[in-house]
DRENLOZA-432199 format. One record per residue (C-alpha): residue number from 1; residue in one letter; x negated, y negated, z. Coordinates in Angstrom, 1 decimal, padded with zeros to 4 digits. Layout:
REM residues N
NUM  a  X  Y  Z .
...
END
This chain:
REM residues 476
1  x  016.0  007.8  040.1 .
2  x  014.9  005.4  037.5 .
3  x  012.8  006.4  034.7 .
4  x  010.7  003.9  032.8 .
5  x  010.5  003.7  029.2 .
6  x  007.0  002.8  027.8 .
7  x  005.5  002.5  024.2 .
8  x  004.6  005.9  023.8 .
9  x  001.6  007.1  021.6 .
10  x  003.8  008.5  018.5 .
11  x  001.1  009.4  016.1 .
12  x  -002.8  010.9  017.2 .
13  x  -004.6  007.3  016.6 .
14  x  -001.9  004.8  017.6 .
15  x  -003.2  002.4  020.2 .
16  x  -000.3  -000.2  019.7 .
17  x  003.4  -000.1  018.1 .
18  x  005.8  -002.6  016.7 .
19  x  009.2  -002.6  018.4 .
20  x  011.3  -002.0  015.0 .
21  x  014.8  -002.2  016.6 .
22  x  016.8  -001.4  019.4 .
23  x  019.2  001.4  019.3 .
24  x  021.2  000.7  022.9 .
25  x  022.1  -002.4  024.7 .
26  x  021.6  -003.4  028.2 .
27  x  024.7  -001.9  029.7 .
28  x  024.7  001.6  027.6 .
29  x  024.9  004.7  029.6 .
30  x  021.9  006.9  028.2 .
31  x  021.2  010.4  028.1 .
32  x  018.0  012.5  028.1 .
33  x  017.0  012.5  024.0 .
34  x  019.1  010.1  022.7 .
35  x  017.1  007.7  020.2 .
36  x  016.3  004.5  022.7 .
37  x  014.7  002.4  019.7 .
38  x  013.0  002.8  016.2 .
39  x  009.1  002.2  016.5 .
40  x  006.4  001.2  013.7 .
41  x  003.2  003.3  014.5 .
42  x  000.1  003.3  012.6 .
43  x  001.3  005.2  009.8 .
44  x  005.1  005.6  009.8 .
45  x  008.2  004.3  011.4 .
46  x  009.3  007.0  014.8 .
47  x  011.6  007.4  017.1 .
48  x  011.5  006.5  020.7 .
49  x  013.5  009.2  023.0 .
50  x  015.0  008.5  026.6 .
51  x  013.2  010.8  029.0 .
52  x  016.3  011.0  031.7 .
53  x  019.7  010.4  032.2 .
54  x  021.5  006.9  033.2 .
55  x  022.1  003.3  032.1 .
56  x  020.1  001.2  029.9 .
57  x  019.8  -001.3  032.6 .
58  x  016.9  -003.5  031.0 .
59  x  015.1  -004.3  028.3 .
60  x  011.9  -005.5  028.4 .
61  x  010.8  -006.3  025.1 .
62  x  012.5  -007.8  021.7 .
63  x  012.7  -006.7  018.6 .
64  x  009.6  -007.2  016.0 .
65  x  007.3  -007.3  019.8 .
66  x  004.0  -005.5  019.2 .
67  x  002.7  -003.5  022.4 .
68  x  000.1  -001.3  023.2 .
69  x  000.8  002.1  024.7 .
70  x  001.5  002.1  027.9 .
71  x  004.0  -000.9  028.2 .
72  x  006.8  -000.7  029.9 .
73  x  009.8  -001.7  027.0 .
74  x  013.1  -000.9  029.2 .
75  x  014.5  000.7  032.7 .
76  x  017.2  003.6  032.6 .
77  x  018.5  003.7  036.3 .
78  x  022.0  004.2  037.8 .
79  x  024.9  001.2  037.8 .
80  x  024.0  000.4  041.1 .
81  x  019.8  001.0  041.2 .
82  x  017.8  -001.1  042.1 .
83  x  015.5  -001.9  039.8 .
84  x  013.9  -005.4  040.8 .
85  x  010.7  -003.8  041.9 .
86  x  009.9  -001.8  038.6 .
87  x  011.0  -005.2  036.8 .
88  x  008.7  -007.2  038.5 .
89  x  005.7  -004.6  038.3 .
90  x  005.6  -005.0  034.3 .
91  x  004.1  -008.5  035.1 .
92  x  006.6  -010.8  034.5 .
93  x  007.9  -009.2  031.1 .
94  x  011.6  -009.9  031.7 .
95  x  011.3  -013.3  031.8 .
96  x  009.4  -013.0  028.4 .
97  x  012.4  -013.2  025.7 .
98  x  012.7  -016.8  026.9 .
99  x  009.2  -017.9  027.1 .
100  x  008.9  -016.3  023.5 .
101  x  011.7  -018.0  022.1 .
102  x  010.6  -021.2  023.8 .
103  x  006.9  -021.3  022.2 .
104  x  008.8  -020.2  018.7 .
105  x  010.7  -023.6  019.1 .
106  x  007.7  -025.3  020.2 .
107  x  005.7  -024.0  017.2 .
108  x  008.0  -024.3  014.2 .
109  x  008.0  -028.3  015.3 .
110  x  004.4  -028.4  015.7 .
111  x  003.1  -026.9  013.2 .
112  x  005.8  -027.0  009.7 .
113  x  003.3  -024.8  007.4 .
114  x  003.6  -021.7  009.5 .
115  x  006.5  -019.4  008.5 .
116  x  009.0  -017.3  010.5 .
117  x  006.7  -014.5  010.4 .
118  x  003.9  -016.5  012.5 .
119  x  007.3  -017.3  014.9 .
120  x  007.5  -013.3  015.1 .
121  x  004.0  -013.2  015.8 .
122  x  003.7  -015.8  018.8 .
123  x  006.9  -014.4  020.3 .
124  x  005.5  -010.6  020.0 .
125  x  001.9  -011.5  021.9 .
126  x  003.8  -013.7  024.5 .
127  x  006.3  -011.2  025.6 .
128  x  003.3  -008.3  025.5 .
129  x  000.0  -009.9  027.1 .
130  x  -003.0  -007.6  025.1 .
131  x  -006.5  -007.3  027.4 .
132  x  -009.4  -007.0  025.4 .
133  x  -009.6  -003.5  025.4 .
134  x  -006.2  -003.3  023.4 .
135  x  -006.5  -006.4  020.9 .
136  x  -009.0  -003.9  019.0 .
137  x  -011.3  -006.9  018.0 .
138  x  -009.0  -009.7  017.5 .
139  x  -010.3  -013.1  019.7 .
140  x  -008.7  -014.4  022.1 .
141  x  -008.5  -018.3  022.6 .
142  x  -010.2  -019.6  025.7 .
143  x  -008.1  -021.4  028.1 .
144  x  -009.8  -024.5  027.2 .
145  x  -009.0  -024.4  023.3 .
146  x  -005.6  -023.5  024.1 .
147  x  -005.2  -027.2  025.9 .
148  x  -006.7  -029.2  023.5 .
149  x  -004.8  -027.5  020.4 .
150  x  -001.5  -028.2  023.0 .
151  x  -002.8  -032.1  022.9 .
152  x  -003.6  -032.1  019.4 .
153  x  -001.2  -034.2  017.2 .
154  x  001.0  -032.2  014.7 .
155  x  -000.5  -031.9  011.5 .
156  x  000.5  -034.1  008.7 .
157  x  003.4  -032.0  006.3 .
158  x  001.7  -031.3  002.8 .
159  x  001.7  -033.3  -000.2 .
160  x  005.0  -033.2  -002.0 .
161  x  004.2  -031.2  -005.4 .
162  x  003.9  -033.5  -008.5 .
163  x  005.8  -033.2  -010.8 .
164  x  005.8  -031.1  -014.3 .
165  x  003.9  -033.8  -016.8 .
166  x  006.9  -034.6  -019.7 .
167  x  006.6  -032.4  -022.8 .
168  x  004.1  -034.2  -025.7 .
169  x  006.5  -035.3  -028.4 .
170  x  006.7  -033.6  -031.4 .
171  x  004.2  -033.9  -033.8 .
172  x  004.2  -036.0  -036.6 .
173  x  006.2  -034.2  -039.7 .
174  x  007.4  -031.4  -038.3 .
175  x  010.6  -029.7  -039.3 .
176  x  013.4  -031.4  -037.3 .
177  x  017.2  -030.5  -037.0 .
178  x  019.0  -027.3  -036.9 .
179  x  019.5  -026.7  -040.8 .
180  x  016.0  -026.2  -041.8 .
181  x  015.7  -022.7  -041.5 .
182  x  018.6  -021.9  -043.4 .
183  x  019.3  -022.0  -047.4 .
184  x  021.5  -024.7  -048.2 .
185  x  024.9  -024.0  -049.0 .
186  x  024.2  -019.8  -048.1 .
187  x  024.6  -020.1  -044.4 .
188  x  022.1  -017.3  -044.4 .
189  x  018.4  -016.8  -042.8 .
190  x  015.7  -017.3  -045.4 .
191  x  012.6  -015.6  -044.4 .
192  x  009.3  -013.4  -045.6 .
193  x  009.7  -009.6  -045.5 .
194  x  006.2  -009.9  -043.2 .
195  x  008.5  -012.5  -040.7 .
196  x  010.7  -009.9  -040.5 .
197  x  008.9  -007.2  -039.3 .
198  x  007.1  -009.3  -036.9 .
199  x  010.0  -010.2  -035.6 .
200  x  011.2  -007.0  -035.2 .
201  x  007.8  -005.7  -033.6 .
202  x  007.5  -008.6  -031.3 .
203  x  011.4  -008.8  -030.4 .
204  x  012.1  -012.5  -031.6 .
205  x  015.5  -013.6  -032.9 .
206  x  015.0  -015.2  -036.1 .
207  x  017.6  -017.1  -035.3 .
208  x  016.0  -019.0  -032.8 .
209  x  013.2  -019.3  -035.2 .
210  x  012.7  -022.8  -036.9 .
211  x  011.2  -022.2  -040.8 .
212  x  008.4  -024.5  -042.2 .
213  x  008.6  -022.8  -045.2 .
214  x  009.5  -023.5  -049.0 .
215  x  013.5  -024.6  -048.1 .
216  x  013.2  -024.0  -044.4 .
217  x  011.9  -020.2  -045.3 .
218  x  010.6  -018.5  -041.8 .
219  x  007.0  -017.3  -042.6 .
220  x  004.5  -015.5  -040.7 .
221  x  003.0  -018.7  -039.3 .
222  x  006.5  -019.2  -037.8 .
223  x  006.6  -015.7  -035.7 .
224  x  003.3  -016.3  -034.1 .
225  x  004.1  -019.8  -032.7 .
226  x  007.2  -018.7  -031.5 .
227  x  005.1  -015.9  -029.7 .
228  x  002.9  -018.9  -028.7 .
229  x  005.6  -021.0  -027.4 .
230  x  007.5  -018.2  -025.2 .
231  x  003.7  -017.7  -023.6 .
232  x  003.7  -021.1  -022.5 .
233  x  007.4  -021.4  -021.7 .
234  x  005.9  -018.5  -019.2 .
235  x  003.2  -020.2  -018.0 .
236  x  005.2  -023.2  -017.2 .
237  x  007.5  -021.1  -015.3 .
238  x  004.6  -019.6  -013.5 .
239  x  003.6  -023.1  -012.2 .
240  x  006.5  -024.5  -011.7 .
241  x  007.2  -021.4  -008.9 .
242  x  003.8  -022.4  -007.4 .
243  x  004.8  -025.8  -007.2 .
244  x  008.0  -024.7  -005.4 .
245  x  005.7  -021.9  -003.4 .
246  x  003.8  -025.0  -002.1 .
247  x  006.0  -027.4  -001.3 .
248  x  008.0  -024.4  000.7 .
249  x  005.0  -023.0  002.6 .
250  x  002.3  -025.5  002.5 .
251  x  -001.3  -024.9  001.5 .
252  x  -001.0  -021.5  003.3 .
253  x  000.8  -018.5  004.9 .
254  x  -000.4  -016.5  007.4 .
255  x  001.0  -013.2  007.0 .
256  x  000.8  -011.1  010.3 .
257  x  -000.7  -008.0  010.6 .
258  x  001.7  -004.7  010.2 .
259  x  000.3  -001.7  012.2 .
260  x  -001.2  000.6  009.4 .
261  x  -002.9  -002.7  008.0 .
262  x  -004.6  -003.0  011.8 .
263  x  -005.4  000.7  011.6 .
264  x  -007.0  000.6  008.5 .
265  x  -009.0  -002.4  009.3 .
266  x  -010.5  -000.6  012.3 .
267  x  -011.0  002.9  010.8 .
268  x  -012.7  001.5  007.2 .
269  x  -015.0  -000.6  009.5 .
270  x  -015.5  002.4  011.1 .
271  x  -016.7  004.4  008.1 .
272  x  -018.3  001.4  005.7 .
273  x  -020.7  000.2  008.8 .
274  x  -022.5  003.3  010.3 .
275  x  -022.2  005.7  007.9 .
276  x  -025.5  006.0  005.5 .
277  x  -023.0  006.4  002.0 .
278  x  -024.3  008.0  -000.4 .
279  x  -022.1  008.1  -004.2 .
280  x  -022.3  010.5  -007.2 .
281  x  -020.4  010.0  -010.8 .
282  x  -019.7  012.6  -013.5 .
283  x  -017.1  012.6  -016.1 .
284  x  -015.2  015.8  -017.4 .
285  x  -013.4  016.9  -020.3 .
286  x  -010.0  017.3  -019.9 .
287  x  -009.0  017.9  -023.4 .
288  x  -008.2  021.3  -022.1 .
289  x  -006.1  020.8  -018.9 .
290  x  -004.3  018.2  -020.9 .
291  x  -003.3  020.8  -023.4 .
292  x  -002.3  023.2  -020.5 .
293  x  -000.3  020.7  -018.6 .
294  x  001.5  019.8  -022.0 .
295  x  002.5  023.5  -022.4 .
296  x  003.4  024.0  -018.9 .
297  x  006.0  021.1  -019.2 .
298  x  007.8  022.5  -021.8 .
299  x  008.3  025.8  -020.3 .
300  x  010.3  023.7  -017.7 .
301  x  010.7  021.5  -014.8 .
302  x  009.5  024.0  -012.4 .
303  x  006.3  024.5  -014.3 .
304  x  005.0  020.5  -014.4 .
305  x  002.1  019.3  -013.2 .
306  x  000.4  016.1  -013.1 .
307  x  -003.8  015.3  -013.5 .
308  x  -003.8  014.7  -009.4 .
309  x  -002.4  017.8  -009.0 .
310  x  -004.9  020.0  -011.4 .
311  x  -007.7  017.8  -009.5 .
312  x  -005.8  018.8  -005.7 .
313  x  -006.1  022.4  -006.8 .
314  x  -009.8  022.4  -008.2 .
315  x  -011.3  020.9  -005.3 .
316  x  -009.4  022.6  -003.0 .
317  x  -011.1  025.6  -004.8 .
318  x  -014.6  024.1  -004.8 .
319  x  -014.5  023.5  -000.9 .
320  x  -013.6  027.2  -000.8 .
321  x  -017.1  027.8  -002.2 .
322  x  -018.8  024.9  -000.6 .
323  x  -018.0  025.0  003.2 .
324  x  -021.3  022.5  003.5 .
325  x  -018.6  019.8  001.9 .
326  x  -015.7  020.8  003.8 .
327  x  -017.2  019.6  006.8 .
328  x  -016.9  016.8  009.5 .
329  x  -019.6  014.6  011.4 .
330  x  -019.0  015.5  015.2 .
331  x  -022.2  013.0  016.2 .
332  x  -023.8  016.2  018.1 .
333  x  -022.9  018.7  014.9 .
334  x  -021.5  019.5  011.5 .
335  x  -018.3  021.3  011.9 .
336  x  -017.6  023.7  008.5 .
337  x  -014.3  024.5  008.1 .
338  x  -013.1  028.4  006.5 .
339  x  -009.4  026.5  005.8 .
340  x  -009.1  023.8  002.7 .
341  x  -006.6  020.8  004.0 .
342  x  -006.9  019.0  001.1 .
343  x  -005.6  014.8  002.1 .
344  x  -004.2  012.6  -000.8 .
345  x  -004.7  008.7  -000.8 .
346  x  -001.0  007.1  -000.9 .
347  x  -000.8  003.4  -001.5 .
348  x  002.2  001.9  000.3 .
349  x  004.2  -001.0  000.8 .
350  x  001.3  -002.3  003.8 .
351  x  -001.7  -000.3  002.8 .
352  x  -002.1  003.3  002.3 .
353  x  -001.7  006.3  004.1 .
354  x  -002.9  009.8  003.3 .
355  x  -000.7  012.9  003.6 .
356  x  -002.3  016.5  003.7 .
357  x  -001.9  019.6  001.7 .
358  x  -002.5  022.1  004.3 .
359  x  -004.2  025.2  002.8 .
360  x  -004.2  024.2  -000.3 .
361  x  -007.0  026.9  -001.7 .
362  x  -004.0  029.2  -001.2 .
363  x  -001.2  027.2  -002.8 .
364  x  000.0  027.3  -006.5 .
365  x  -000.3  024.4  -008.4 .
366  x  003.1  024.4  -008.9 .
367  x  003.3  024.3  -005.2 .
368  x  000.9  021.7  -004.6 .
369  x  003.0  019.9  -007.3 .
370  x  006.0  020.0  -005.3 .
371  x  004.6  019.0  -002.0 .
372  x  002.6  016.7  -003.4 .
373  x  005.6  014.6  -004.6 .
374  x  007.7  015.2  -001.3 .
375  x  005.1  014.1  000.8 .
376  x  004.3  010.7  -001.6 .
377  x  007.9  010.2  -001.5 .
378  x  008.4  010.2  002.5 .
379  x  005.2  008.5  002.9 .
380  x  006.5  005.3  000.8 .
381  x  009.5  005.7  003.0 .
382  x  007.8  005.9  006.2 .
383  x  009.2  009.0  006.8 .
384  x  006.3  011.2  007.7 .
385  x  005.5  013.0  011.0 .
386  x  002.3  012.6  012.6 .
387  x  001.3  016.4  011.9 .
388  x  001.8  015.7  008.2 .
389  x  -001.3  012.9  007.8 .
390  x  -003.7  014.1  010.3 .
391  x  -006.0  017.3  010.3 .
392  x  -007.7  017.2  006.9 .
393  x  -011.2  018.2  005.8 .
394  x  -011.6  016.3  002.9 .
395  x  -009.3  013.6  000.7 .
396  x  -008.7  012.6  -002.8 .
397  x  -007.7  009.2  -004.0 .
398  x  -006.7  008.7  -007.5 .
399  x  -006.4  005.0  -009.2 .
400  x  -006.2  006.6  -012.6 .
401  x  -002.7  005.8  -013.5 .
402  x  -003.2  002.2  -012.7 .
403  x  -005.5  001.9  -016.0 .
404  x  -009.0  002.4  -013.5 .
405  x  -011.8  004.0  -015.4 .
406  x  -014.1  004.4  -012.1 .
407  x  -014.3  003.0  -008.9 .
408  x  -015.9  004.0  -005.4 .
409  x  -013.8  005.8  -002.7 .
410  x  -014.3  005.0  001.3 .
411  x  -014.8  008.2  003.5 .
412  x  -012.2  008.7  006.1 .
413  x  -014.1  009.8  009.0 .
414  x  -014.8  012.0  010.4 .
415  x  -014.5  013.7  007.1 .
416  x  -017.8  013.7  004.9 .
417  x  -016.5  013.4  001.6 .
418  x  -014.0  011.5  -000.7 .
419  x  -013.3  012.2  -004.4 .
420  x  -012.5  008.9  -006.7 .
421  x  -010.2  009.6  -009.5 .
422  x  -010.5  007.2  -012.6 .
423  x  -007.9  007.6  -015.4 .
424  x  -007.9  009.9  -018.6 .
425  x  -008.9  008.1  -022.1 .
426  x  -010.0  009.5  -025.1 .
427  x  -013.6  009.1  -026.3 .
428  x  -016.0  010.1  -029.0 .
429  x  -018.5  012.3  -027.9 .
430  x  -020.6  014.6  -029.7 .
431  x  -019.7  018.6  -029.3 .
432  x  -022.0  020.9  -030.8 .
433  x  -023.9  018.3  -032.9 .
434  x  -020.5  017.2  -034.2 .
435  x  -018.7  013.8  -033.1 .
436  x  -014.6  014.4  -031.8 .
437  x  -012.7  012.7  -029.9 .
438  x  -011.8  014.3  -026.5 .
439  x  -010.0  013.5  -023.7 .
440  x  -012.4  012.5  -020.3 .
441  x  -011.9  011.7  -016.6 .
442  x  -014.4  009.9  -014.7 .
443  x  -014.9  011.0  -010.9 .
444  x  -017.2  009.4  -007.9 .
445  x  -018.0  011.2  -004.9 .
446  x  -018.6  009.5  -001.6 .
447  x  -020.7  011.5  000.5 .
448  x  -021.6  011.3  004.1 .
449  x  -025.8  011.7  004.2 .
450  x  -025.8  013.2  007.8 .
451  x  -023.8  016.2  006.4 .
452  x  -024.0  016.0  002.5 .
453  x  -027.2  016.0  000.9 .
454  x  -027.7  014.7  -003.4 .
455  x  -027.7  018.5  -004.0 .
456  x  -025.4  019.8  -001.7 .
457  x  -022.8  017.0  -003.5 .
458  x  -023.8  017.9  -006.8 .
459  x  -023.5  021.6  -006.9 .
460  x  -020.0  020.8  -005.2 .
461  x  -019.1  018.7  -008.8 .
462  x  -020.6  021.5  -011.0 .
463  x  -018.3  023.6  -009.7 .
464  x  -015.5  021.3  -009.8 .
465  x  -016.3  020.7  -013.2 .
466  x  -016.0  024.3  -014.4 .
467  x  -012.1  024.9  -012.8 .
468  x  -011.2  021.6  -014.6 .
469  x  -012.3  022.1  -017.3 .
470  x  -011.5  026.1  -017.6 .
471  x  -007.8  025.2  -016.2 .
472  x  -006.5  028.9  -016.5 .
473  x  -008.8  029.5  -013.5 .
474  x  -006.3  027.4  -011.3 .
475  x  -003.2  029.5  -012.0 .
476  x  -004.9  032.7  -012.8 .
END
């Protein structure tokens, strides 16, 4: 009996997937759980399974096709089922590998500005029709539009990029020729002990250096125009590839839209529309978890921890005492959770994806340390299961070590709170009626009004505040 292969729903939210690649040809015999095909979800890159035995007799859709769950991809039957009636039920998809390859053709000669990934694009909606109900908000094009665009000429190519203007001359008396840095006679560099050390701060080759100097001596004046000059050397270069960008691609490139990017379109328009966001900023002193986290690292590897993962384990301990926060909007009630999954913002290649530390009120820090970095690790590799970015009760997002002093976090619903991270700097502040400098850390929470209250948030922060800056409470 045949068995039909459809896009499966990998991952809790996935509504569509991206055919990644094929891992049997037509003509392969199959058994049940052999890996059929590598599939882009959502949030990571799965495997698609054969659910019976037999030979991969077709396939129904190509490599880099995006499809909503449901669609029929490929028929496993016996050598001598068949099969025309199941082909013929997916609504004409078999015949779809030509027609996409045709209008790929037909669009790389109409239209030289798009790239090969638009090509991709074209193919993967013509060999998977979407209905409106699948295209999650993207428009279609009336049958109408689609015949006049057909009948529109091709558009003309783009202007060829001009040319880099010639170089000014040089100006009147300056030092010409390659002797005029050098003592006559000597053979040796003449220049200033202050040239020196500029050069060796700013790593220029005083040999490449011409001197205006007494003799052809290299002074300081010389150093910081050579500094000038390799500046503009790199902002020539910087043109000149967006001169070459332009006259590749045209005045634009449409870059098509991977599957986490579609998902985190939909779920952030989710949250930033009908939610009534509310935000609240403190700063802390770290001075003291820095100086615990500097004498934790040199009592080993096993013992390191990083700022994210001090601020993982204080939260996770706050929510312990602030069940109000660790919470989720179920539109007809407030669902309190007694367990802490604490979810960590990710940025990835396409967008971002947030893994979660199950329990973490009960984990170590040196623990959350770990699993912290093996989950960031498989997450930039696309390596994560489904089970290990869904179920959290609250997330964390950290910018700090991209040089972000504060910035506002979105709320993953239905979660009703997200902490924002900003980075650690020193700053004078007054301690006791004395001025020192000390090391701070700038926070934001978002908070969801429906569950979250302005005092409900801020008691939450006082106590976060005190495990952060009293660290030995986290690993006492």
């Amino acid at each position: 009996m045949a068995t039909k292969v459809v896009m499966e729903a990998l991952s809790p939210t996935m509504e569509e997937g991206r055919l990644v690649k094929w891992n049997k040809n037509e003509g392969d015999e199959v058994k049940q759980g052999d890996v059929l095909a590598e599939v882009e979800t959502d949030k990571a890159v799965m495997e698609l399974v054969a659910r019976g035995d037999g030979v991969l007799r077709k396939r129904l859709a190509n490599e880099g096709d995006a499809s909503p769950v449901g669609t029929l991809l490929a028929v496993i039957a016996n050598a001598d089922e068949n099969i025309d009636s199941i082909v013929a039920s997916a609504g004409g998809a078999a015949a779809a590998p030509a027609q996409a390859s045709q209008q790929a053709q037909g669009a790389q000669t109409a239209a030289p500005n798009k790239t090969v990934a638009d090509t991709r694009e074209s193919a993967g909606k013509s060999a998977v029709p979407l209905n409106p109900a699948q295209s999650q908000g993207e428009a279609s094009t009336p049958p109408q539009q689609k015949t006049a665009a057909a009948r529109a000429p091709a558009p003309p190519p783009p202007p060829a990029a001009r040319p880099a203007p010639p170089r000014p001359p040089a100006a009147p008396g300056a030092p010409r020729g390659n002797g005029a840095s050098k003592a006559e006679g000597s053979g040796r560099q003449r220049s200033s002990p202050l040239a020196r050390r500029l050069a060796n701060e700013r790593g220029i080759q005083l040999g490449a250096v011409q001197g205006t100097g007494p003799g052809g001596r290299i002074v300081r004046r010389d150093i910081e125009n050579a500094r000038a000059g390799a500046a503009a050397a790199g902002v020539g270069a910087g043109r000149s590839a967006a001169a070459e960008r332009l006259a590749r691609e045209g005045d634009y490139k449409d870059v098509p839209l991977t599957q986490i990017r579609k998902t985190i379109a939909r779920r952030l328009s989710e949250s930033n529309g009908p939610i009534p966001t509310f935000f609240l900023t403190a700063e802390f002193d770290t001075t003291r978890a820095g100086e615990m986290r500097n004498q934790l690292k040199d009592m080993g590897e096993n013992y390191k921890a990083s700022f994210n993962d001090i601020v993982i384990k204080a939260v996770a301990l706050a929510l312990t005492e602030h069940p109000e926060v660790n919470a989720h909007w179920l539109n007809d009630a407030i669902r309190q959770f007694n367990r802490v999954h604490v979810a960590m913002a990710v940025a990835v290649e396409d967008g971002l994806i947030t893994p979660v530390l199950f329990d973490a009120d009960r984990m170590t820090l040196w623990e959350i340390s770990a699993k912290a970095h093996d989950l960031a690790k498989r997450a930039r590799e696309r390596k994560l299961l489904p089970e290990e970015y869904t179920g959290s009760t609250f997330s964390v997002s950290n910018l700090g070590m991209f040089g972000i002093d504060q910035f506002t976090a979105i709320i993953n619903p239905p979660e009703a709170g997200i902490l924002a991270i900003g980075g650690v700097e020193e700053k004078p502040v007054v301690v006791d009626g004395q001025l020192e400098v000390r090391s701070r850390m700038r926070v934001t929470m978002s908070c969801d009004h429906r569950v979250i209250d302005g005092a409900t948030g801020a008691k939450f922060l006082q106590t976060v505040r005190q495990y952060i800056e009293n660290p030995l409470s986290l690993i006492i």
